[in-house]
N, C-alpha and C positions, 0 to 999 in steps of 0.2 A: 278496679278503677285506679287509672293514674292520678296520687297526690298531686300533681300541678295542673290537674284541672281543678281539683277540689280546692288548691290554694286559688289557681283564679275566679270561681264562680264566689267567693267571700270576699274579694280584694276589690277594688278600684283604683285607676290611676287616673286623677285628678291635676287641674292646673290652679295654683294661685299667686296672688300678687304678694312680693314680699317688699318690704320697706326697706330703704338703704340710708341708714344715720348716719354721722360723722361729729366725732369728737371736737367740738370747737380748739385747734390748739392755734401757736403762734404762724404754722406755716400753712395751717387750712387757712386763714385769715387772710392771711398775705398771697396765697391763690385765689383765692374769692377774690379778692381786690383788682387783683390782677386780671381777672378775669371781665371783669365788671368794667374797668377802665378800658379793657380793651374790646369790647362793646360798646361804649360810649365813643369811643373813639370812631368804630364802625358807622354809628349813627350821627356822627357829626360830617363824616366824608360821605355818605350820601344826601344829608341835607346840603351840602355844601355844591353837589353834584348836579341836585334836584334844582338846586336854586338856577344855576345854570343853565342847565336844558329849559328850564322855564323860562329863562330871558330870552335865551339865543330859540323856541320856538316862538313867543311872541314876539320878535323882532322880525323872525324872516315873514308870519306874517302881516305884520308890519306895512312890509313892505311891500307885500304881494298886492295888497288890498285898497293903501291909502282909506277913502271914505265910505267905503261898501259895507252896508249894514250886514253883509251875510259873515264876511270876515270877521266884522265886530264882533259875532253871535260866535264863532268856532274861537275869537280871542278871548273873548268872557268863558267860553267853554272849558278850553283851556288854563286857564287860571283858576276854577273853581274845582278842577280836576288835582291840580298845584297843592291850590291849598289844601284838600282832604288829605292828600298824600303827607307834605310837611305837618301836618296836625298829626296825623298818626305816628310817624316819629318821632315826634318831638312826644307823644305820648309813651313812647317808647323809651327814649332819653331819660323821663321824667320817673318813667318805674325804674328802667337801672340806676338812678340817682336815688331810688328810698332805700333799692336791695343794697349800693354801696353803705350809706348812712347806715343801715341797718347792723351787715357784716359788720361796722365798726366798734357798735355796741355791742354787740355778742360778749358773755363774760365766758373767758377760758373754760374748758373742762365740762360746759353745757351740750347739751347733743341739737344739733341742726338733721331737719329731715333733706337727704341728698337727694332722694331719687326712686326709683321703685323698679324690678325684674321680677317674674315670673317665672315660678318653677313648678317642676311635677313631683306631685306624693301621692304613699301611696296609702287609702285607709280602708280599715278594715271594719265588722261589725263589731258593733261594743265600742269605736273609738268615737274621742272627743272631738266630732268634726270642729267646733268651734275653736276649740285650742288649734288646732291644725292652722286651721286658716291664720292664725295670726300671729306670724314669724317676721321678725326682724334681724336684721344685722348691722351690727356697730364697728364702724370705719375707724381706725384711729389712724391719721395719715395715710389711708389709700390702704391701712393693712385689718384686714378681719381681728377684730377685738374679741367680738364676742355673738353669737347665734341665740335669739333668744325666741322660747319659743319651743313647741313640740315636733320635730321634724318627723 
């Protein structure tokens, strides 16, 4: 009997989620910020956008229609579509405005959750699946600090 069947028939390779931290320092901050203002930004140029096409379509029809109830009905349609659209954004606007405020409180040297990837391991019998499962890694500017966790 070939050993690396016998190591495969006790092994499994499995997939899990791993957590990605990040060391609050002064230049994650000022990335965060950055980031976040430049998403506000995004969402100010297409409400700005939005507003527009939403005159310049109710205007042409407008014009198309003068007093016809049926146009009324596709202008109202129109504008009810506007606004759902501007509310969401501005819903939008409204969450990147708690995350900036937020980032801003951050006290230095605290750990913020970044993000999350998926990796494969491999466990065998007798191990601690539960430890397995719960691995982390700590960012400290974009650089691996520290793996923590049973790989």
């Amino acid at each position: 009997m070939d050993i690396s069947q016998d190591v495969s028939q006790s092994q499994l390779l499995l997939k899990r989620v791993i957590n990605i931290k990040a060391v609050v320092t002064p230049l994650w901050k000022e990335e965060a910020q950055k980031q976040l203002q430049s998403q506000l930004n995004q969402l100010d140029s297409k409400l700005q956008q939005l507003e527009m096409q939403g005159q310049r379509m109710v205007g042409e029809l407008q014009q198309q229609g003068g007093g016809n109830p049926a146009v009324a009905q596709q202008i109202s349609t129109v504008e009810a579509q506007l606004n759902q659209d501007k509310s969401k954004l501005l819903q939008q606007k409204n969450q990147a405005l708690q995350q900036l405020q937020q980032v801003q409180t951050l006290e230095l040297n605290g750990e913020v959750v970044q993000g999350q990837v998926e990796s494969f391991f491999r466990v065998a019998v007798g191990d601690n699946l539960i430890k397995k499962m719960q691995v982390e890694v700590l960012l400290r500017d974009g650089v691996v600090e520290e793996i923590r966790g049973e790989l």
